[in-house]
N, C-alpha and C positions, 0 to 999 in steps of 0.2 A: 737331277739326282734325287735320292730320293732322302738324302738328309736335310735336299734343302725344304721340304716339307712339314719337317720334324715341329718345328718350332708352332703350327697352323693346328699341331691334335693336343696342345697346350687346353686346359679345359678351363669351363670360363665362370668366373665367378664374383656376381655381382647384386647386388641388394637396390631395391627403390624408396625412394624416401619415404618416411611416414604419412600415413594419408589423412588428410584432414577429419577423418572420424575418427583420429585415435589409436586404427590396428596398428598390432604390433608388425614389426618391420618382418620378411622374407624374403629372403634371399632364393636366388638362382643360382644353379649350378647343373652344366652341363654335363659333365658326368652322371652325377647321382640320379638326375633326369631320366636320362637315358635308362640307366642302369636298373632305375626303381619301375620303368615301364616297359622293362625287358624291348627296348628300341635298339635301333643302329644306325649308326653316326654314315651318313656318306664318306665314302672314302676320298682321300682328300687325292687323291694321283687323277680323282675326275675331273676337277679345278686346272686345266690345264692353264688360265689365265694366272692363273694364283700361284702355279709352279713355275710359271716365264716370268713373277715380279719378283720371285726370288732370287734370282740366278746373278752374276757377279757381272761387273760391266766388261771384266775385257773376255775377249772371246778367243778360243783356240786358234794357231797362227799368226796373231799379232807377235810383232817383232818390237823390242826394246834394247837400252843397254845397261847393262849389269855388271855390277865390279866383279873381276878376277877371285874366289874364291884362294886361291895360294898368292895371288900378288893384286891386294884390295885398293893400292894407288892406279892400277890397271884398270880398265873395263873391254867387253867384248860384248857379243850382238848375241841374244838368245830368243828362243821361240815361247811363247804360249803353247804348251802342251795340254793343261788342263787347267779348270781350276776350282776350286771349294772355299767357296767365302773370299775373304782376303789374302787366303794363299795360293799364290801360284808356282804351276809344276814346270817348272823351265828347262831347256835343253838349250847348250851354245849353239850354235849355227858353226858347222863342219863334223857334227856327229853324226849327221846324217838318219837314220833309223835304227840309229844303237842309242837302247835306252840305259847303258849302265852307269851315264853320268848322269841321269835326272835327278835336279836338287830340287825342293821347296824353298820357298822363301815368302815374308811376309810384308804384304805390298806398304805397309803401315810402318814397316821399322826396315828394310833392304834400302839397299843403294841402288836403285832404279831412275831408269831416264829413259824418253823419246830417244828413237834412233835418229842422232845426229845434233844429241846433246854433249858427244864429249868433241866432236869438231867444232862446235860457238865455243867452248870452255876450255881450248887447249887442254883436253886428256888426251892417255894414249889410248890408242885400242890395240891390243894383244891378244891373239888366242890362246888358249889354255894351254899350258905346255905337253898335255896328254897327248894334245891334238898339230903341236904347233910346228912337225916336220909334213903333215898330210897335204900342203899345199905349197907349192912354190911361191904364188902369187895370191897373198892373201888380199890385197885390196881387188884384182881381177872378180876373185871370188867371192867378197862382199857385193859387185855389182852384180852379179847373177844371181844372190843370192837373195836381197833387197827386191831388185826387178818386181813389179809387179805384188809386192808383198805391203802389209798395210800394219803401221807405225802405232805401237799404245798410244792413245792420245797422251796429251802434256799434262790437262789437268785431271785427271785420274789417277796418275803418278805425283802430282804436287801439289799444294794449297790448301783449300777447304773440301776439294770432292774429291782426296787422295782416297782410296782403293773401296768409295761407295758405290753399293748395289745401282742397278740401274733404276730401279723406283726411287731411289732415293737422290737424285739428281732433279728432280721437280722439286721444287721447294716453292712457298709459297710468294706469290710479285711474278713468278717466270712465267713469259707468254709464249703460246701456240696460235698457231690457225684452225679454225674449228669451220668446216664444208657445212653447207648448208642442208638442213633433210626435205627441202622440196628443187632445190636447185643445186646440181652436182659442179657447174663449175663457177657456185659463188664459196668467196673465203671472205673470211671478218676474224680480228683479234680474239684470244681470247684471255683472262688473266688467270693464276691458279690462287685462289682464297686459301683451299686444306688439299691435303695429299694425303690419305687413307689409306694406306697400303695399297696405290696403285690408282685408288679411286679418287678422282678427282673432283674438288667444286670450281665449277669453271661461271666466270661472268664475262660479258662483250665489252667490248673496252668499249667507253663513253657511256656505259648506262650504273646509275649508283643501286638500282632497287632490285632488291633482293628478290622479288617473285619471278624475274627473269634469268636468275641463275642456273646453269645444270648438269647434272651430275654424269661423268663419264668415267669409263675405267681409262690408262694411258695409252692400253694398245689397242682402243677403238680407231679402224682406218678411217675415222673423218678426221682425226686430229694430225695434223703435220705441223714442222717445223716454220717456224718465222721466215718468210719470202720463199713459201713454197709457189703461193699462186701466183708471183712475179714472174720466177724461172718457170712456171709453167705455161704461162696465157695466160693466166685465168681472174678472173673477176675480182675484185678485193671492194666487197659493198656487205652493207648487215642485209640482214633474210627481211623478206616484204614482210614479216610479221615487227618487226623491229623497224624499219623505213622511217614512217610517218612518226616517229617517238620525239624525233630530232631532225634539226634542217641538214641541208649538206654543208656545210660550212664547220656545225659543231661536229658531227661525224669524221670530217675530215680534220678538222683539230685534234679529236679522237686519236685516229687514226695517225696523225705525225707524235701527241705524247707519248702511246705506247709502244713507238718504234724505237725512241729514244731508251723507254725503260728495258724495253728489251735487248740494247745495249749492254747497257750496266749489267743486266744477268742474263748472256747466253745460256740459253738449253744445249747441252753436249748431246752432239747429233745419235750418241750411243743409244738415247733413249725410245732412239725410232729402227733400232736394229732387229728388234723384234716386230715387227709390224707385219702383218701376212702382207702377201701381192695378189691385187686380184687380178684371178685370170679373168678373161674375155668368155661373155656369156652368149647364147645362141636364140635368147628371146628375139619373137618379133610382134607388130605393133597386132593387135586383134587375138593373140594368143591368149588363152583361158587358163588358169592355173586357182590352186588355195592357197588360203594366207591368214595365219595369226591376226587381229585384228591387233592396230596399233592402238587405235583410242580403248579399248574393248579387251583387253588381253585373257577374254575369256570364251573368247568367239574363234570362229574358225568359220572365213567368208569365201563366199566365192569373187574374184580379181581378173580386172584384164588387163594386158599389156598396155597403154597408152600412147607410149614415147619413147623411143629407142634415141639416149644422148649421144652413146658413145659407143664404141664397141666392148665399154667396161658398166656403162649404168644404163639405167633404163627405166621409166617411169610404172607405176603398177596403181590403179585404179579403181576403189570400191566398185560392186557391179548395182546401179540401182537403177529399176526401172522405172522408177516415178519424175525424173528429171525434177525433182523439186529441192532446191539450194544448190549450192556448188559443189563438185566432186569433192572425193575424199582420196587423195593421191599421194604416193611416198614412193622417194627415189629408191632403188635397189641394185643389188650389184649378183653377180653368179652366187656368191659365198654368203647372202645376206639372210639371216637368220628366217625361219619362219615361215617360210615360200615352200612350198609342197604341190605337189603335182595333183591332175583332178583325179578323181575317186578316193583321194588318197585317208579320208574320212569315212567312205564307205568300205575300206576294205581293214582298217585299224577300227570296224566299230564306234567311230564318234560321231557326233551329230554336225553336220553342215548346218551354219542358217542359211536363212533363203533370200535370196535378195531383194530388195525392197521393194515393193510393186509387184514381184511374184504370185500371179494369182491360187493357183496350184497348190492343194495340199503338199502333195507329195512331189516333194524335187528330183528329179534326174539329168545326171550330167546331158548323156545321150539325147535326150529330147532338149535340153537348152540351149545346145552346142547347135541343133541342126536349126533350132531356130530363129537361133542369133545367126547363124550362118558363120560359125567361128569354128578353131580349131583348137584343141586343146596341147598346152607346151607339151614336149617330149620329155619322158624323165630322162633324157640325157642334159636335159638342162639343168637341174638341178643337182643340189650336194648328197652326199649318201643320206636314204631316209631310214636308215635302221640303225645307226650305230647308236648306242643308251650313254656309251662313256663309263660305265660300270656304276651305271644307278638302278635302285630296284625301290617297287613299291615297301613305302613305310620306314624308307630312312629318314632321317633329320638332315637337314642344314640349315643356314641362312640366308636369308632372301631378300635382295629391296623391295620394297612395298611398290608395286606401277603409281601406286594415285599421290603417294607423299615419296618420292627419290630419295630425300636425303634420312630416309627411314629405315633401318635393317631389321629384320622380321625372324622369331624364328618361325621354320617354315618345315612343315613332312607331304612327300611324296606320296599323293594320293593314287595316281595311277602313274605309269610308261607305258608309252605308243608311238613304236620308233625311236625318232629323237627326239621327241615331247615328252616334257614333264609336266603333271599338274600337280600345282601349291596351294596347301593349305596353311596357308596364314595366319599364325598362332598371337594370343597376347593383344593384340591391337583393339584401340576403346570401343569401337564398332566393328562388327563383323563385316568381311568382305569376299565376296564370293573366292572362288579359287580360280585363280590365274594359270597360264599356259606358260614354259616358260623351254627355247632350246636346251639341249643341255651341254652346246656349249656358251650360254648365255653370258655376259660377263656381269651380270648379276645378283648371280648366286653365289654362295661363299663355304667353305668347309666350315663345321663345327667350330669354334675358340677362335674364328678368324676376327670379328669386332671387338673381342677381348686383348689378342695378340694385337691390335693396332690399337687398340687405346679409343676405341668408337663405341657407343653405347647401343645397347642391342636393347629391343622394344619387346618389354618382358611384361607391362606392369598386369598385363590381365590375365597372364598363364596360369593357370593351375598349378602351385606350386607340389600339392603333398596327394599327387594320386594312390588310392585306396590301393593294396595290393597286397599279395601273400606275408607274413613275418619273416625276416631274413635274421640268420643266426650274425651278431656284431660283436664282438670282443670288448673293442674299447668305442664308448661317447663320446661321439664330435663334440668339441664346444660350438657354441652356437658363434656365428662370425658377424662384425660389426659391421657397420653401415661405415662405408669411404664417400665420403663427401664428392659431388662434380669438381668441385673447386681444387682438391686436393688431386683427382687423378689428374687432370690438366698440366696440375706441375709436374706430375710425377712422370709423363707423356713427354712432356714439351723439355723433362730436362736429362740430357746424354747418361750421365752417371747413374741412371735407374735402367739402364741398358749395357748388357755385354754380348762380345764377342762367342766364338763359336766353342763349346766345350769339346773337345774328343773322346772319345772311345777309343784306348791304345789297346787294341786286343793283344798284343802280346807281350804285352806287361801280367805280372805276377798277379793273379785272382784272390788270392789269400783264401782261408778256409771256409767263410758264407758260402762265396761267388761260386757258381759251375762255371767251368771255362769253357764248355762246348753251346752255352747260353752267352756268356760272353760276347763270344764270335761273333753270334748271330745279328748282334746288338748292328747300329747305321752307325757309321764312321762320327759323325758327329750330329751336336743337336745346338742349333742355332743359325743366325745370331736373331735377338729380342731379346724384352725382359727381364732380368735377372731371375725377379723371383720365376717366373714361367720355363724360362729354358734351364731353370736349376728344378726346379720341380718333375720336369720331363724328365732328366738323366737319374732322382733320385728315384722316380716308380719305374726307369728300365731298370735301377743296380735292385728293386724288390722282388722283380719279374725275373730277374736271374741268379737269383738267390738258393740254394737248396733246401733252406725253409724262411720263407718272405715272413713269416711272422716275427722270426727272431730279429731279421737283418730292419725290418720297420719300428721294434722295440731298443735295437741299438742305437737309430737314428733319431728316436724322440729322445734320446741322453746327449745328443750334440746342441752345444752352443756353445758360446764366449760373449765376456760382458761386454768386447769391444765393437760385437758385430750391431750393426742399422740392418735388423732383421724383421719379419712378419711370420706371422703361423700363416701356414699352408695346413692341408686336413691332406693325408695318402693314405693309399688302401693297396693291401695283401689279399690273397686269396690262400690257402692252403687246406690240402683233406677236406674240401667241403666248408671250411667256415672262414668268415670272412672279418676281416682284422680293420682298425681306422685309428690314425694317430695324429698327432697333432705336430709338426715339425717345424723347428724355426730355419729357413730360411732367409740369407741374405739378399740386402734390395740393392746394395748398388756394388758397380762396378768390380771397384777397385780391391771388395775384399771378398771377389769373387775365386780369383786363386788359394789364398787362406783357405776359404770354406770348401773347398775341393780337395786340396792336402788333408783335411781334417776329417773330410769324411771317409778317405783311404786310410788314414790312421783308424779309424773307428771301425772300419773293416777288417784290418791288418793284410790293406793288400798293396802290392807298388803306389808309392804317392804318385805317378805320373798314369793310371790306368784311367781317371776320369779327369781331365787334366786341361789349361787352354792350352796349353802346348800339344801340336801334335807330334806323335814318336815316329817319324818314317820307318825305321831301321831296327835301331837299338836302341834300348834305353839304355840314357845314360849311367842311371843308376844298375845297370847291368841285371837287374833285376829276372830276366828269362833264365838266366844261366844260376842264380838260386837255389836254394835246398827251400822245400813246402814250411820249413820254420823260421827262413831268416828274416823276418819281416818282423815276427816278434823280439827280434835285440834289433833292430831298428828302430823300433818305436819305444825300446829303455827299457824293455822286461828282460833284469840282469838274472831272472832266477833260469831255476830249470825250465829248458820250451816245455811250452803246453797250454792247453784250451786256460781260457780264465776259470777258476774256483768262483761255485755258485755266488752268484750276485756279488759277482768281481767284476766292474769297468775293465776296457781293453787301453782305457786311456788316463796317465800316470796320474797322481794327484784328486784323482776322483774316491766318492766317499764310498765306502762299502757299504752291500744290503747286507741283511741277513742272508743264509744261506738255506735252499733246503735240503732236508734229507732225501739222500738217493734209493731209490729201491732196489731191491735186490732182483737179479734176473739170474736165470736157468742161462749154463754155457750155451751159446750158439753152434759151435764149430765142433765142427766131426775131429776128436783126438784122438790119437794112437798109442798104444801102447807097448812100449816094448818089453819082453819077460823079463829082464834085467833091471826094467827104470821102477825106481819106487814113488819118483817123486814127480807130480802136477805138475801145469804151468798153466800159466794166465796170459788172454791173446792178446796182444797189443792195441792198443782201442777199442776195445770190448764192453767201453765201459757202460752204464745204463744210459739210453736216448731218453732223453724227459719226455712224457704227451702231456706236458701243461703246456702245449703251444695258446691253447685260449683262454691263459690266465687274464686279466682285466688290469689288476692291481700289485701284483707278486713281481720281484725282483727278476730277474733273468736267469732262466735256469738252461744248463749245461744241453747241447744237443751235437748230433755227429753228423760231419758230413766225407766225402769220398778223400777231402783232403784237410782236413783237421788235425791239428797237432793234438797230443793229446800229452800223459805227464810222465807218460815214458823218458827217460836219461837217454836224448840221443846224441851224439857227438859229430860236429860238422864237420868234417876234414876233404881232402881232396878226394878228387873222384878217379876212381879208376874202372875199368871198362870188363866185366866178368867173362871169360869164354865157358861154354857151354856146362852146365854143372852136370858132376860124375856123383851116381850114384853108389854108395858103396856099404856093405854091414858096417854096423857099431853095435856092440858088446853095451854101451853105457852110452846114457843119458846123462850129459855133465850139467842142464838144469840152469838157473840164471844166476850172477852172480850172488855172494853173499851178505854183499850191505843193500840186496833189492828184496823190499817185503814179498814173502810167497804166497799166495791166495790159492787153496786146495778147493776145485770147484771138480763135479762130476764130469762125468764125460760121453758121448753118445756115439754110436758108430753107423757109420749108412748101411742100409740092405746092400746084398752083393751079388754079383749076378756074372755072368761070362765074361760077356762084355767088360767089366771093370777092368780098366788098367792096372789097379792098385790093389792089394790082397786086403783082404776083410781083417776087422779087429780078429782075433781069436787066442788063446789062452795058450797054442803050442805056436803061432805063427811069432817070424821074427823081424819088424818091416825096414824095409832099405832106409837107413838113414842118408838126408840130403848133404853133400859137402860141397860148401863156397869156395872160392877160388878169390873173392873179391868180398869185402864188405860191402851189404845192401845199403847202405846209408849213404854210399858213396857210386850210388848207380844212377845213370842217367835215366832220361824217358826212353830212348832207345836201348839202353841196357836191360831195361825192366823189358819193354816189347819184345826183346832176344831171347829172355826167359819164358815168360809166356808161351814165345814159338816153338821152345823145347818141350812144351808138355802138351798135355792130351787137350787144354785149352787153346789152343793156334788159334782159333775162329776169335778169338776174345779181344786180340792183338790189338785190335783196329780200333776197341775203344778207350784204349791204355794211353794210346797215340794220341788220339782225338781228345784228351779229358788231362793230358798234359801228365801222367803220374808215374812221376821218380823213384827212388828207393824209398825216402823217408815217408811218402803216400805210398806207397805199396805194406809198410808195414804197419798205417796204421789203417789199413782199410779191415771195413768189420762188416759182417750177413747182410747186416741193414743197408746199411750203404747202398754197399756194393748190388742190390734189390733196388733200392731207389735210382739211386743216379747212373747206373749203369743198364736201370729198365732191364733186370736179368729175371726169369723167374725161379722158382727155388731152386731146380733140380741144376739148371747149369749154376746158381750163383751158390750152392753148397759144392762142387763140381770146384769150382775158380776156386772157394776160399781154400780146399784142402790144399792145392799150391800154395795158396799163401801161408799157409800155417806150417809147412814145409819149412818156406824159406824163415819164416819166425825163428821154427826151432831151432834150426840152424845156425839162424846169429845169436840164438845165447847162447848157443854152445860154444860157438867160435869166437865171436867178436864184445860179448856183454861184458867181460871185464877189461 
């Protein structure tokens, strides 16, 4: 899914320590990098390794049992339907492929068990009473139904790995068997040191020294479970490079201690459920094929077949023709990275080396083939050689360095060819040439992924401040302090600096920043890591879906509380061309992670539950869809009249006020009419002046409009009622807006007019149809308002009224601008819409204003 990704484009941000000459300290930062070098980040959906360590251990159709929602002493059998983090989407067993009882539930706080935890514990099991006449014989049906179907594990539902991801079931002490790379059916222990977000540091049981260590990701197929090479056949001895280190005696002492430790901490077999299977490959012994050099990862050799083990591996062979030292040989399998078919360098443009002893300038397959007497593999042996994964020359990622493993590099795409990448390897104290790398490699990494895991990325030599055009910036970063190793270590190693999965309720209330059809578009959720990171990520999606990101980033730098354990984060706005940067505090742990989520909806004024850890299936509780576009402000204690905050007025109670500034005065927008009878103006309902101080620096916050902004119009909340088609009819008189509502006499302009127009032009003998309601607009829904639209010459408009969520009381405070911006209209239809609008306006003073 592709939320589960979300938390990997977290951006990374980290300083080196002071260097013994003195400089001052600089920091890295993976955005601004990017950003300042007009670069592009790899997309992180290419990491397919990194999208499978995300994903939640139980897998669709595991069966559980679950208490009775109407009767919770009860439990009944239900399915894995889906799942998103720690929630899972369940269905009972007997609803068969009707999903309208699908619940969520949260594997961390439900009443969940193994099927055939409430027969050891004396429960009952009972179907649901929805369901509880569809079967005669409900235990019959549970054995059909079980058959053949596979049980949540016990401890994924209980203890210490209750409802942890499946990378996150390695912990460090837990051993695997790690296959040998010169011998496929030797296995030897191995222990896990760290666990890197998937990447592993592995050492051989019985050895203490560090230089023998190495580094794997978990879904490398050489790693299997404890007593795999037993039930297999297979060998259980260390690699002939290891042999001679130790006698057999200690080895085998070895080998009985960490059988023991792997007792005390089983690996949950979940963690090998992602592991590909290899199919069976078609090599045979004399075949010619290329191949990535292993020692050389910057070479591309020519290889022969050597050794066919199995009908799954097969040995592959530097080609040298000098017989002088021993072969250079590496076991491989159908699927095994790097193996390319011959010419396959001559027809992708790269350079072949030659093989050693080759006397010959110039190499050709054709004449080597004929004179070795060999044949070259078929590309049917090999894996597709074209797919890139959606990489392209000149993005960034992260890279292990080949010559130091436990090293992550940042690293840009120098060339694609096929499915080869080549890396340039940034930062590092010596330069090193550029490596080759698959690109399903599992050694590459998306952008923010060493940051996201708490791994230090090899920055010290980068160029931090590349030279480049002046960019227009609002507000000064402060400059960010140096975080000590010692300190992120804690900060890593300890739970409460990490949270759970934030949501995205889209259909909760937007309030007047937020666009709702940006909204939408947002990913279900963003997590779990980090606190400050996956808070960071949710607060630049609510900037990006903003209707002007500068205001909603200026309201965000006014949040805090004394009681929050917070840090500055630095977010960026874009809007009209200039680009905005602010400093925002940030909660680091946990537990006042919900706080600062409520806080930041208050500071929006939109549903407290729209960014939220709870997620909304249905409805929100606080009913909040069903709504008038103002009630969020007496929600949050604004007992006065609704409407937008008064210049350098906080949205949130108890805050100090700015000064205010003066508004400027603007020429009416809207085409008005006049009838020969009215004497008296009117003023359109949120008409009021848009500020362009969006790139004030230092100035309090000034008043801006958006499609659904309250504004300081007297409007009155009452129930709704539903308009049938409104009748047009003469009126003699304008009755104009109440008498205790100040009157503002502004000019007035009228459209050119033409055949075509529906609507009769201004004119001094003309006398225009006045509109009559049937229903107060204040009390119209979003389909009530769509109804209206479909009655006038705007129909085609409908569909974004729908889409953009707007009720009566957004209907009439929608203004030219707006409705040009957020509704992407250009003049001719968006003067076209407002004359409707200003219709209905007149209307409700006439009828409804007092």
């Amino acid at each position: 899914m592709h939320f589960l990704s979300l938390s990997l484009s977290l951006h990374l941000s980290r300083t080196r320590p002071e260097a013994e000459s003195g400089e001052e300290d600089m920091g890295f930062n993976w955005e601004e990098f990017l950003e300042e070098n007009g670069a592009t980040a790899a997309p992180h959906t290419s990491f397919k390794h990194v999208e499978l360590s995300l994903q939640s251990s139980f897998q669709p159709g595991m069966k559980l049992e679950v208490a009775n929602k109407s009767s919770p002493d009860t439990y009944w059998v239900a399915t894995i339907i889906t799942t998103c983090g720690q929630l899972l989407l369940l269905r009972y067993s007997g609803y068969g492929d009707d999903r309208k009882a699908d619940f969520w539930c949260d594997v961390m706080a439900a009443d969940l068990h193994p099927v055939g935890w409430c027969a050891q514990n004396n429960r009952v099991l009972m179907p649901p009473e929805a369901i509880k006449e569809k079967h005669s014989d409900w235990t019959e049906f549970l054995i059909q139904d079980l058959t053949g179907s596979r049980t949540a594990p016990a401890n994924l539902l209980e203890g210490p790995m209750r409802g942890k991801n499946t990378v996150d079931l390695i912990v460090k002490g837990c051993v695997l068997e790690l296959q040998s790379d010169s011998e496929p059916d030797q296995y030897w222990p191995v222990q896990v040191l760290q666990n890197i977000g998937g990447r592993l540091c592995l050492r051989y049981a019985g050895l203490d020294d560090q230089s023998h260590n190495i580094w794997l990701f978990y879904l490398d197929t050489r790693l299997r479970p404890v007593g795999w090479a037993l039930e297999n056949n297979l060998t259980l001895q260390p690699t002939t490079e290891l042999r001679d280190l130790k006698s057999d005696h200690e080895w085998q002492d070895a080998l009985d201690t960490v059988r023991a430790e792997s007792m005390q901490r089983p690996l949950p077999l979940e963690v090998f459920k992602d592991h590909a299977d290899l199919r069976k490959h078609s090599f045979k012994v004399g075949m010619k094929l290329e191949m990535v050099s292993q020692g050389e990862p910057l070479q591309i050799c020519p290889v022969s077949v050597s050794k066919v083990y199995s009908e799954y591996y097969f040995q592959v062979t530097l080609d040298d023709l000098t017989a002088e030292g021993p072969p250079c040989s590496v076991v491989r399998h159908a699927e095994s990275l790097g193996i390319l078919p011959v010419q396959w360098c001559l027809k992708n443009g790269v350079g072949l080396e030659q093989p050693r002893g080759f006397l010959s300038q110039d190499f050709d397959w054709a004449d080597y083939l004929k004179q070795s007497g060999t044949e070259a593999a078929p590309d049917s042996c090999f894996p597709d050689t074209t797919q890139t994964q959606g990489f392209c020359k000149d993005m960034w990622l992260e890279a292990v360095n080949p010559w130091r493993p436990s090293e992550l590099c940042v690293a840009c795409i120098t060339q694609v060819k096929g499915r080869l990448l080549w890396l340039r390897l940034e930062g590092l104290t010596k330069p090193v040439p550029e490596c080759i790398v698959d690109s399903e490699s599992m050694d590459i990494f998306p952008v923010g992924w060493c940051e996201a895991n708490g791994y230090p990325l090899t920055v010290w030599h980068l160029p931090f401040h590349p030279i480049h055009s002046q960019r227009k910036v609002a507000v000064v970063q402060p400059e960010k302090q140096y975080v000590s190793p010692e300190l992120l270590s804690v900060v890593y190693s300890n739970g409460k600096y990490c949270c759970s999965q934030i949501f995205v309720n889209h259909r909760c209330f937007s309030g007047p920043y937020l666009n709702k059809g940006r909204i939408a578009e947002l990913p279900q959720a963003v997590g779990p890591g980090k606190c400050t990171l996956v808070l960071k990520e949710v607060l630049s999606m609510v900037i990006n879906a903003a209707y002007k990101p500068g205001r909603v980033l200026r309201e965000l730098q006014m949040l805090e509380d004394p009681q929050w354990d917070f840090q500055e984060e630095t977010l960026k706005a874009k809007y009209k061309g200039k680009s905005y940067r602010s400093t925002i505090k940030i909660v680091r742990v946990s537990d006042q992670v919900p706080d600062f989520c409520k806080k930041v909806c208050m500071k929006l004024q939109c549903c407290p539950n729209l960014f939220s850890p709870n997620l909304v299936t249905d409805e929100c509780s606080l009913n909040c869809s069903v709504q008038t576009k103002t009630k969020y402000t007496y929600y949050y204690g604004k007992k006065k009249k609704v409407g937008r905050p008064s210049l350098g007025e906080s949205t949130l109670e108890n805050e100090m006020t700015k000064p205010a500034r003066r508004r400027k005065k603007r020429k009416s927008i809207f085409v008005q009419k006049k009838r020969r009878s009215s004497t008296v103006d009117y003023t359109a309902a949120g008409s009021s002046q848009d500020s362009d101080d969006d790139d004030a620096e230092d100035q309090s916050i000034t008043e801006e409009d958006s499609s659904s902004e309250p504004r300081d119009d007297h409007i009155v909340v009452s129930s709704r009622g539903r308009p049938r088609r409104a009748v047009n009819q003469r009126r003699d008189t304008y009755l104009g807006p109440p008498l205790d509502r100040p009157v503002r006499r502004r000019s007035t302009r009228s459209l050119s007019y033409n055949e075509n127009t529906k609507y009769p032009p201004v004119g001094p003998c003309e006398e225009e149809e006045g509109l009559v309601l049937e229903t107060n607009p204040l009390e119209w829904t979003v389909s009530d308002v769509v109804d209206f639209i479909k009655s006038t010459d705007c129909a085609a408009l409908s569909k974004i009224f729908l889409e953009q969520d707007i009720d009566g009381q957004a209907l009439l405070l929608l203004t030219l601008p707006t409705v040009q911006e957020c509704m992407d209209l250009k003049l001719g239809p968006a003067i076209k819409l407002c004359h409707q609008i200003e219709r209905v306006k007149v209307a409700f003073y006439a009828q409804y204003a007092n």
